[in-house]
C-alpha positions in Angstrom: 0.0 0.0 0.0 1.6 3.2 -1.0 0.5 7.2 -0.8 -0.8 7.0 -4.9 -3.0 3.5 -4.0 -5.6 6.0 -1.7 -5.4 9.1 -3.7 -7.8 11.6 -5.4 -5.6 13.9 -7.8 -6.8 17.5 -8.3 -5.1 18.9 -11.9 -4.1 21.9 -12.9 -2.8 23.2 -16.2 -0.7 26.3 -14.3 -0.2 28.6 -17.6 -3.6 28.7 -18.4 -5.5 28.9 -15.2 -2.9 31.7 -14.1 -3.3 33.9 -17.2 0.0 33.8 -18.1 0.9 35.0 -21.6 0.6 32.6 -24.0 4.6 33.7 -25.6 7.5 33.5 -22.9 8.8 36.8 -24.4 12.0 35.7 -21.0 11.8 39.4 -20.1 11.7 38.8 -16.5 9.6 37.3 -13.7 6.2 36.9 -12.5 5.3 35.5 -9.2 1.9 34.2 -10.6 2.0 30.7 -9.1 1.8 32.2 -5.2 -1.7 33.3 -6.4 -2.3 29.1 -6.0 -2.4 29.9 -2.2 -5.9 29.7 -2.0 -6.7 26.3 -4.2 -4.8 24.5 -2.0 -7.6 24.6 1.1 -10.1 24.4 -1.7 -8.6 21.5 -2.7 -8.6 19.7 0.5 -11.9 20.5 1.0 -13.5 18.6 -1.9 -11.5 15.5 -0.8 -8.3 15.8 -3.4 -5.1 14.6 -1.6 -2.9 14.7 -4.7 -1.8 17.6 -7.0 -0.6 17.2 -10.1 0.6 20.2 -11.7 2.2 20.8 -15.2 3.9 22.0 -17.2 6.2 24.0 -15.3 9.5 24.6 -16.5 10.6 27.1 -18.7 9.7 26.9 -22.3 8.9 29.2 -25.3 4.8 29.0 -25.7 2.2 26.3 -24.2 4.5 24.7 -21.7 5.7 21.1 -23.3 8.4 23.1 -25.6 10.7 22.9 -22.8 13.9 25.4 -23.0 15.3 24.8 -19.2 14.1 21.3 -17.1 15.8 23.2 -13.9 14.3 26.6 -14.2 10.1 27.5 -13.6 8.7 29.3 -16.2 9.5 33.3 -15.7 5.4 33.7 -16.5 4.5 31.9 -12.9 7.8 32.7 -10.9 10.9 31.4 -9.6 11.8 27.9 -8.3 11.4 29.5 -4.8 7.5 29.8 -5.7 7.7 25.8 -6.5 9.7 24.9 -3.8 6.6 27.0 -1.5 3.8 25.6 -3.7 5.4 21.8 -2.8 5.7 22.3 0.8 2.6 24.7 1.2 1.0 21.1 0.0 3.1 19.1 2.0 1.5 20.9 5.2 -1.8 20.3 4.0 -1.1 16.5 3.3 -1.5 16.8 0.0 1.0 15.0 -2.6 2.7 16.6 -6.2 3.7 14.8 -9.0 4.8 17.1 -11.9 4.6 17.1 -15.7 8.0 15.5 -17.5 8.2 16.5 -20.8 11.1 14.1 -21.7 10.6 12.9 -25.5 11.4 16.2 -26.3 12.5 20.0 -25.8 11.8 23.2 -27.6 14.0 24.7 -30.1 15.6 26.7 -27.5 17.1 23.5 -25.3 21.2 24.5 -24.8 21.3 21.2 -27.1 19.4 22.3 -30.2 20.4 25.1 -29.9 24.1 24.0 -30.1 23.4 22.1 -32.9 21.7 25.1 -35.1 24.8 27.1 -33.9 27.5 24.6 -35.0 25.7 22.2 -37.2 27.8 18.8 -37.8 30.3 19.8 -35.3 28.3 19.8 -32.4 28.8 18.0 -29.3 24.8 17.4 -29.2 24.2 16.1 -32.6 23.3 12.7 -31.6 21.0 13.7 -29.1 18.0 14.3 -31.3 16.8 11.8 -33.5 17.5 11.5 -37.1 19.3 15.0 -37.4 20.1 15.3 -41.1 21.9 18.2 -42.4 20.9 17.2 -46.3 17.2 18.4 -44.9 15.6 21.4 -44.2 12.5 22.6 -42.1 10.4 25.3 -41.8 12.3 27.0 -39.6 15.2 27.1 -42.9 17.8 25.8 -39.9 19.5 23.6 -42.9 18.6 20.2 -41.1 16.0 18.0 -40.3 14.6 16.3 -37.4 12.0 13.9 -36.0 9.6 15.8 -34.0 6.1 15.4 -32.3 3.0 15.0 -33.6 4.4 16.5 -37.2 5.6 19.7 -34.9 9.1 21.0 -35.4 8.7 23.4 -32.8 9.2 20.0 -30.5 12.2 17.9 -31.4 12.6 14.4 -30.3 15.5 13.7 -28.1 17.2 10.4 -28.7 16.3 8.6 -25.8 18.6 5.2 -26.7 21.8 7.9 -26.4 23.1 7.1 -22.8 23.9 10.8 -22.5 20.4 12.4 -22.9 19.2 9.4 -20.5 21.7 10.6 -17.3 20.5 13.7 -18.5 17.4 13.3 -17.7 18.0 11.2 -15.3 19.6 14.1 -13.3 16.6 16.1 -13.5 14.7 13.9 -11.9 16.9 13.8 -9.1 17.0 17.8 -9.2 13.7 18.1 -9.0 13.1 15.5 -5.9 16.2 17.4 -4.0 15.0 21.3 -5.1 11.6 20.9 -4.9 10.5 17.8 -2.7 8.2 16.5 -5.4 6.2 12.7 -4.8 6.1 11.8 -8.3 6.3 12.7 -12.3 3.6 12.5 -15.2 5.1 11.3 -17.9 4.2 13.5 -21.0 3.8 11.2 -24.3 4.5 8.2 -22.9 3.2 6.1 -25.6 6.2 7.1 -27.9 8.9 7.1 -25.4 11.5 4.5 -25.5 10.8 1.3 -23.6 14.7 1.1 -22.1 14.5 5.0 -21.6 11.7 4.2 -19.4 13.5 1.4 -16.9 16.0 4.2 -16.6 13.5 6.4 -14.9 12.1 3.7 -12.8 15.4 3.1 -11.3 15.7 6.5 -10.6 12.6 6.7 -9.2 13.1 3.7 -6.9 16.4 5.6 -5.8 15.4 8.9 -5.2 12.4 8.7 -2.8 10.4 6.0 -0.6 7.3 5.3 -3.3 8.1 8.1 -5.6 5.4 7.6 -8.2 6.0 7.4 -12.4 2.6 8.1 -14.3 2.3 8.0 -18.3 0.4 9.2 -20.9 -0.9 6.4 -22.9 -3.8 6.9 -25.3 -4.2 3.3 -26.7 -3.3 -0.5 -26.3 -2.4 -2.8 -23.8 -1.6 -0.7 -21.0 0.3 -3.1 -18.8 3.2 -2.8 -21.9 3.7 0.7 -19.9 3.0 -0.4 -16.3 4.3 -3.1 -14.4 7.1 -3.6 -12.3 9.9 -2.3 -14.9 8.7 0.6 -16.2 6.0 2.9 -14.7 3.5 2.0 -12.0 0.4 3.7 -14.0 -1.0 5.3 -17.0 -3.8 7.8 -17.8 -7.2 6.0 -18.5 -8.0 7.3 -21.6 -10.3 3.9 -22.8 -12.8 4.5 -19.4 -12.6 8.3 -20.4 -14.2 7.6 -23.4 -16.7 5.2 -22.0 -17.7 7.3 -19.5 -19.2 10.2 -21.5 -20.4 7.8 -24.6 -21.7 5.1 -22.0 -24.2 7.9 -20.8 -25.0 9.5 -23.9 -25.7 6.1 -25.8 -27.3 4.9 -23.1 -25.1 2.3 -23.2 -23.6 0.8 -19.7 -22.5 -2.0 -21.6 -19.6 -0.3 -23.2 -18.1 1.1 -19.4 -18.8 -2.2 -17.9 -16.5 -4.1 -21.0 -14.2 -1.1 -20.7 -13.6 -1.9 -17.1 -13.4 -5.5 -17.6 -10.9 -5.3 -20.2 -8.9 -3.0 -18.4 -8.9 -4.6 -15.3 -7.0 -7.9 -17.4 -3.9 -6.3 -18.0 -2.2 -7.6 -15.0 -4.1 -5.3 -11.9 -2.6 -2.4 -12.7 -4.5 0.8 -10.8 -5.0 3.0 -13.6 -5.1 6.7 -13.2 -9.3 7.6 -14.3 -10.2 11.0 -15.2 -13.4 12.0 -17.4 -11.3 15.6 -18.7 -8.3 16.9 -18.9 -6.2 19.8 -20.5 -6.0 18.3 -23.5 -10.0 17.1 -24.1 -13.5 18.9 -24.1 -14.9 19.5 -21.0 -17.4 16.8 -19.3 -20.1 19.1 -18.9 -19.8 20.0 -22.6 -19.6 16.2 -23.9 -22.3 15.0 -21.9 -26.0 15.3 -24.0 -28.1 15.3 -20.4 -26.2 17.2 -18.1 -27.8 15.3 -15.1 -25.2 12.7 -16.3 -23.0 14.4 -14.1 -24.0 13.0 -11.4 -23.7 9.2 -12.3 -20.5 9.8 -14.5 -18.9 11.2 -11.4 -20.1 8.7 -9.1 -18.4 5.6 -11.4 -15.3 8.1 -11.2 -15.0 7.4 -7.5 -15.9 4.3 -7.2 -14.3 2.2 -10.1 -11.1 0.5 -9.7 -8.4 3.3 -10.3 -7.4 6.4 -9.1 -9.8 9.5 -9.7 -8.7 12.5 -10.8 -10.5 16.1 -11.1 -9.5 18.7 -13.9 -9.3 22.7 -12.4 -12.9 24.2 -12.7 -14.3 20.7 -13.6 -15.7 20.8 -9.9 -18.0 23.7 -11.0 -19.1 22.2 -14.2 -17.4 25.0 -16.6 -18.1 24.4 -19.9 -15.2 24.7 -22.4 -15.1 23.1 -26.2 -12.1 22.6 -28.6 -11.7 25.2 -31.3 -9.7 24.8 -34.4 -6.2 25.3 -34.3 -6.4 25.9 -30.2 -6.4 24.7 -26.3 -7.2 27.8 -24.9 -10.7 27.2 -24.1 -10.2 24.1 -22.2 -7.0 25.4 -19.9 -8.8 29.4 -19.0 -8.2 31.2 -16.6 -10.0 30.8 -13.2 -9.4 33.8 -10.0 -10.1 32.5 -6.7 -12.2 35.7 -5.9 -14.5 34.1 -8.7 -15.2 30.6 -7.7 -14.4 31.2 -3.7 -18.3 31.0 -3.1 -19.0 28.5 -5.6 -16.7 25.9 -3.6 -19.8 26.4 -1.2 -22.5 26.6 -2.9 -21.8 25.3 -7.0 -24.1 21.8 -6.8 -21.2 20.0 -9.0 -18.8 21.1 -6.1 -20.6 19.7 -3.6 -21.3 16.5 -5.3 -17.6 16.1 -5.7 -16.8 17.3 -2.3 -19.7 14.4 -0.9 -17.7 11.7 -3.3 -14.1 13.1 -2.0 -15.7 12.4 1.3 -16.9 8.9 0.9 -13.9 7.8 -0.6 -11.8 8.6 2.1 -14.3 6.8 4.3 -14.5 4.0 2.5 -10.8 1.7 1.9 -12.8 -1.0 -0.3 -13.1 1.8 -2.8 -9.1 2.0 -3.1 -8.2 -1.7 -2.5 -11.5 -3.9 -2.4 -12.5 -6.3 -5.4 -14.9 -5.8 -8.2 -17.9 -7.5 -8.5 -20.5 -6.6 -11.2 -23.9 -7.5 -9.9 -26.4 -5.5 -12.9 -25.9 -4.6 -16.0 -28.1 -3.0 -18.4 -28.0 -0.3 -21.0 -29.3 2.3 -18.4 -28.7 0.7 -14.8 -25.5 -0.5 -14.0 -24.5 -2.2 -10.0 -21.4 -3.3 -8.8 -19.4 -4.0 -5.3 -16.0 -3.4 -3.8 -15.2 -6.0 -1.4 -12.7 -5.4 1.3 -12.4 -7.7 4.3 -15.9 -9.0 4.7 -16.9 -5.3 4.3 -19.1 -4.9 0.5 -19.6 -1.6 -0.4 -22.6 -1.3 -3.4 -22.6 1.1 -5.9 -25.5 1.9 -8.3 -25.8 4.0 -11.0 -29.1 4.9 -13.5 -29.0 7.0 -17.0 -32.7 6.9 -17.5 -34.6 9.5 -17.3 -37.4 7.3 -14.8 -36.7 5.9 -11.4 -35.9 2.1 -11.5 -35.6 -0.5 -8.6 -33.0 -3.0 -7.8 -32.8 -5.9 -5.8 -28.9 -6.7 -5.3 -26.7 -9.3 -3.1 -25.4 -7.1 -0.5 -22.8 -8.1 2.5 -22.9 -9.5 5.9 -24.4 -6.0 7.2 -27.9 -6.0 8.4 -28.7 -2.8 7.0 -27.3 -0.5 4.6 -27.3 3.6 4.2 -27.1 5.2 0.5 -23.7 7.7 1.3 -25.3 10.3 -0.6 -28.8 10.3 -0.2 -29.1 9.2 3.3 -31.6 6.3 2.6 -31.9 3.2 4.8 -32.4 -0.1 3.3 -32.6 -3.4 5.7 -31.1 -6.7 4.2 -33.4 -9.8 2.9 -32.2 -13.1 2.2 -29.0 -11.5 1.5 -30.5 -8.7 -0.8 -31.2 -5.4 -0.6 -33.8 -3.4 -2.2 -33.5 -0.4 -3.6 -35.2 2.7 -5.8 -32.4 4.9 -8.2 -33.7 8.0 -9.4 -33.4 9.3 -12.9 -30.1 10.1 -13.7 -28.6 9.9 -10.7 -26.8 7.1 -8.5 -25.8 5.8 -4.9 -23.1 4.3 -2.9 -24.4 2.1 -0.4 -22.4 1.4 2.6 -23.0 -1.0 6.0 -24.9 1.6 8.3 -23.7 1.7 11.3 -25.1 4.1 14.1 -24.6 7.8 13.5 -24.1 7.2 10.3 -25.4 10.0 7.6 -25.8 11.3 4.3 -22.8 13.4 3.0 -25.0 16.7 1.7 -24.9 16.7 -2.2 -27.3 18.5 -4.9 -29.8 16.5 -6.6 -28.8 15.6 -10.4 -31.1 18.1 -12.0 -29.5 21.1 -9.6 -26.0 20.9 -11.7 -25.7 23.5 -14.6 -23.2 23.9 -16.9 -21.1 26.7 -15.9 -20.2 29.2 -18.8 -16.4 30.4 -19.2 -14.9 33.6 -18.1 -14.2 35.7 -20.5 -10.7 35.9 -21.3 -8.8 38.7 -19.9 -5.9 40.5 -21.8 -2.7 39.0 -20.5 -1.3 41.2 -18.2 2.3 42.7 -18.8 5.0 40.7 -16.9 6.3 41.9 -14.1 10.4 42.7 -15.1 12.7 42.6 -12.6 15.3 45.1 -11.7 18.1 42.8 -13.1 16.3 42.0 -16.8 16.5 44.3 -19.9 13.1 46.4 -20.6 11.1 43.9 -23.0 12.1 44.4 -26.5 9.1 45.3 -28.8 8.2 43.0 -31.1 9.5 42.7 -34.1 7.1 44.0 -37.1 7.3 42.7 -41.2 9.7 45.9 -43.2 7.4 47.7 -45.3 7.1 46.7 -48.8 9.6 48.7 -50.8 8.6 50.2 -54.4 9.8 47.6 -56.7 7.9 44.7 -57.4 10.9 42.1 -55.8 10.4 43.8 -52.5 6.7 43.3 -52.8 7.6 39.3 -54.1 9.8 38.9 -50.5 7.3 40.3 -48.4 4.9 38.0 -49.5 6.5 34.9 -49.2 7.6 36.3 -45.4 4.0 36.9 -44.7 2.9 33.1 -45.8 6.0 31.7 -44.3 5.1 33.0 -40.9 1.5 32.4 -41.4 2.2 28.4 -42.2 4.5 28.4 -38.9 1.6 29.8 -37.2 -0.8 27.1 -37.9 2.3 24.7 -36.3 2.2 26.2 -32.4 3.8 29.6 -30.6 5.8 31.6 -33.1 8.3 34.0 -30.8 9.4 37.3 -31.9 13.0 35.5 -32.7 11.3 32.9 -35.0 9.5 35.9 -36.9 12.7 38.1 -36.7 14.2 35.2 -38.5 12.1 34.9 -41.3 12.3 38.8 -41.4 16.0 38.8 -42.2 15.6 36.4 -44.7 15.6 38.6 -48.4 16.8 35.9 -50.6 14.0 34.5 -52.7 15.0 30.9 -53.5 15.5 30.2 -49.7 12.1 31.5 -49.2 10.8 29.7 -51.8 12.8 26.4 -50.3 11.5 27.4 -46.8 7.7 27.4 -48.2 8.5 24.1 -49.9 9.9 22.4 -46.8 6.2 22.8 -44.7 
């Protein structure tokens, strides 16, 4: 049993619920991630006892471009404000595990950065993948690389080179002895290299008494990722899906062979989540909204380890646009949501279900039992030492009764709505509201209800609007920002007007690709020879 087998992760995407800029122009610093203070009571209170937080480090735009693994991001501070945000946490018993972005840097690493400077002499040549200085890119660097997702703007680092892996390796142990974290998120974890990964396990058995590896994984056999070699969990993503179609199909067949499948490959305690920084917001995904209620309910009470995205508590809405994030990582201010932690009927729904699962051990470490299962009513038990805790769960819109095998309990208590059932021949019987669900637990004396809103009391909460980013704060050591650079003015003849255009589209097309900096555009600026602009369009 270790700290990660009883937690309830809270996660926040810090650049975006901050309001930081969405360029690191590196002018300076600004103290944003102090303004966390707040979130971390907040976050107690609706039962999380695990923070994971990410990206962090400094990088040019969206936060997994990483430029420094050892410095935080100028736009939320210094590494004294993560070094407070870890222990401020600590103190409240509350766990971090932060975001490593190791398949890949940002164009401004110290090793790409060597390699653009000195080409096939540099030290660093071999520690990005497939470097070929025949290529070219649409950054006209005169190589190629392999990259992410078809993104130049994040280059692959050659994980089988021994010297990026004690590279890395070193982080890790940087970050454990700076900053005190529990564990690390692995960022693209499907596409890192299996041998890469044993490397960080050792680590991570080295540096710190159940210090806990998580990866991204989107498909396949997820025990190929987790087991006893490489990582103890990945990220959920089959459930995920299930959860919102399961409800809006009507279809509890597809989350109940989700789970089953799932729970084949080898008993590994998967990390659950129903959103996340990177997909559409619950609320927005789910066609009844009421489905809140059970979605979240199967959250807590499956086999895995819940997690809640920032503002997903309130039921904010936020869609994917074309091209951009932004609308599922906004910005949230405390003074905004402080009553809402109070009063929001999602919040207090996830607060009850933070509660219960503290209460309740069989919902970290008991057994899984289905005992119904239909398109709209689903039952099932966690078992833990003679003590059977039943969940329920209806997406109809009527009522519908149950008669399930219960424990050795002579009665039972529904945690959330506060109703007693007595035991019959083994069975209990029960009534399930529309749209809604129970966990029912052996009542013992005293024993009540945690208060939580009915189904049909959660609303979808609309976004902020976006706010201007505010200017960074500069210190007194760091140059005045330089103003960005703007495209020269077309000059009179019609070559000048030829150049300008094909600076215009080349920026444009490296637009579409992520965060373009000033330098980037500077770069294409200074460019005035018209077949390497034409070579630079050709190379997209």
């Amino acid at each position: 049993m270790a700290w990660y087998d009883e937690a309830v992760f809270y996660h926040i995407y810090p650049l975006g619920m901050l309001g930081a800029p969405m360029e690191n122009k590196y002018d300076g610093v600004t103290h944003r991630l102090r303004e966390l203070e707040p979130w971390i009571g907040h976050i107690k209170t609706i039962g999380c006892n695990a923070l994971y937080i990410g990206p962090l480090f400094e990088s040019v735009g969206h936060g997994y471009e990483t430029t420094d693994y050892k410095k935080l991001d100028g736009r939320l501070g210094d590494n004294s404000d993560l070094v407070w945000l870890v222990q401020e946490c600590h103190n409240a018993g509350i766990r971090v595990i932060l975001d490593g972005v190791f398949n890949h840097t940002g164009r401004d690493f110290f090793a790409f950065k060597d390699i653009r400077e000195n080409r096939e002499n540099s030290r660093y040549r071999d520690w990005y993948c497939n470097v070929n200085f025949w290529g070219n890119n649409e950054y006209n660097d005169g190589f190629s690389y392999d990259n992410w997702g078809g993104y130049n703007l994040l280059a692959k680092l050659n994980q089988r080179n021994p010297e990026v892996r004690d590279y890395i390796c070193d982080v890790i142990r940087f970050w454990v002895k700076e900053f005190d974290i529990d564990g690390i998120r692995l960022d693209a974890a499907d596409v890192l290299d299996f041998d890469f990964m044993k490397s960080l396990r050792a680590v991570a058995n080295e540096v710190k008494p159940e210090f806990w590896l998580m990866g991204e994984v989107i498909h396949g056999e997820y025990s190929r990722w987790a087991n006893e070699g490489t990582l103890h969990s990945v990220t959920n993503y089959a459930l995920h899906k299930a959860f919102y179609s399961g409800h809006n199909d009507h279809n509890y067949f597809e989350i109940a062979h989700t789970v089953k499948r799932t729970l084949g490959m080898g008993g590994i305690k998967l990390y659950n989540f129903v959103d996340n920084h990177d997909v559409e917001r619950i609320i927005s995904k789910l066609n009844n909204k009421a489905h809140f209620t059970p979605v979240h309910i199967l959250l807590y009470t499956l086999p895995g380890i819940p997690s809640i995205y920032y503002g997903s508590e309130f039921a904010i809405e936020g869609r994917k646009e074309r091209h951009s994030d932004a609308s599922l990582r906004p910005a949230l201010r405390w003074e905004d949501h402080k009553d809402k932690a109070r009063e929001n009927a999602a919040a207090k729904l996830i607060a009850a279900l933070g509660k219960i699962h503290a209460e309740e051990p069989a919902l970290s470490y008991g057994d899984f039992r289905e005992l119904r299962l239909t398109n709209r009513q689903y039952a099932f038990s966690r078992n833990l030492n003679g003590r059977s805790v039943v969940i329920t769960v209806n997406n109809d819109d009527n009522p519908s009764d149950m008669t399930l095998p219960a424990g050795v309990a002579a009665e039972y208590i529904g945690a959330l709505s506060g109703t007693r059932v007595r035991v019959d021949n083994g069975n209990i019987h029960i009534n399930i509201p529309a749209n809604s669900g129970d966990i029912w637990v052996p009542y013992t004396e005293g024993r009540e209800a945690v208060p939580a809103a009915a189904p049909e009391e959660i609303k979808p909460v609309a976004q902020p609007a976006p706010e201007p980013p505010k200017a960074p704060e500069v210190s007194a050591q760091a140059p005045a920002p330089a103003a960005a650079p703007e495209a020269p003015v077309s000059g009179r003849t019609y070559e000048d007007g030829i150049i300008a255009g094909l600076q215009e589209a080349i920026i444009a097309r490296m637009e579409k690709n992520g965060c373009v900096t000033d330098r980037m555009r500077q770069d294409v600026y200074e460019n005035t020879h018209h077949d390497s602009l034409i070579n630079w369009i050709k190379s997209f």
